[in-house]
C-alpha positions as CSV (number, residue, x, y, z in Angstrom):
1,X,58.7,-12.7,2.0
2,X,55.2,-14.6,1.1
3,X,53.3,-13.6,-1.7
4,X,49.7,-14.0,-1.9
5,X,47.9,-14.3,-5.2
6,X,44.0,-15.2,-5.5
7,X,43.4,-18.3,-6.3
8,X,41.4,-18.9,-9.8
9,X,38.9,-21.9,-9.8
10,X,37.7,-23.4,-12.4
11,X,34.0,-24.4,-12.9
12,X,32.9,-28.1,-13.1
13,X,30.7,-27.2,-15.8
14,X,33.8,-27.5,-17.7
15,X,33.6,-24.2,-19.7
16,X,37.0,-23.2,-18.7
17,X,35.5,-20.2,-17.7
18,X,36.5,-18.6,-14.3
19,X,33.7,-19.3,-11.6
20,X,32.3,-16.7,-9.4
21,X,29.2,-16.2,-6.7
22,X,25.5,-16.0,-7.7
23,X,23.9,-14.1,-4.5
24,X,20.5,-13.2,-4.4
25,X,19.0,-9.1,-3.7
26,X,19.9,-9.7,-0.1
27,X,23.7,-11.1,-0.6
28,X,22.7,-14.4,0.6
29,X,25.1,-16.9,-1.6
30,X,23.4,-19.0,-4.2
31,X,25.9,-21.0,-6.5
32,X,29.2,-20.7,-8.1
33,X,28.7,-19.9,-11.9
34,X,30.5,-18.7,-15.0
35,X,29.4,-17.0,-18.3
36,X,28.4,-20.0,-19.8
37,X,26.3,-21.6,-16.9
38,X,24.8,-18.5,-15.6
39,X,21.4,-18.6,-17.0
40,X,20.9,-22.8,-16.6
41,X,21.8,-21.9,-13.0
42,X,19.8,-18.9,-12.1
43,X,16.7,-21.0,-13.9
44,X,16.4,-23.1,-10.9
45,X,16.4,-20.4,-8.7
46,X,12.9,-18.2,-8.3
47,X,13.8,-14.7,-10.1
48,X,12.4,-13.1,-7.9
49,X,15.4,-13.3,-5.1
50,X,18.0,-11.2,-7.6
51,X,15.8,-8.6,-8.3
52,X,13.4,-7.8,-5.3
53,X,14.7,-6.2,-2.3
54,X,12.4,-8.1,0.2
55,X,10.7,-11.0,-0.8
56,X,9.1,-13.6,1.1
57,X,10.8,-16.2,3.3
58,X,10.2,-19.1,5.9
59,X,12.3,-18.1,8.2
60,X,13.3,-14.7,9.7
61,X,16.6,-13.3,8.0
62,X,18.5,-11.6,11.0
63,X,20.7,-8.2,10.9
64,X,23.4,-10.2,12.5
């Protein structure tokens, strides 16, 4: 019988904290971060995205 486990990866920001997805208010993925790069990373984003439910964007975002 084959186990499964998840597989823990490691951020290159080398915190050796566990990394994980940044995703915007829509669930679109942004990064990979960790505790200790979070707020450098979301910094280069326009806060905006993680908080607003619709916000404006050059192309049309699709149901499908």
């Amino acid at each position: 019988m084959r186990f499964s486990f998840p597989i823990l990866r490691l951020r290159p920001c080398r915190s050796g904290h566990i990394r994980r997805d940044l995703c915007d208010a829509h669930g679109i993925f942004c990064t990979f971060i960790c505790d200790a790069c979070e707020a450098r990373k979301r910094a280069a984003y326009d806060p905006k995205i993680f908080t607003a439910a619709t916000y404006p964007a050059d192309e049309a975002i699709d149901d499908d």
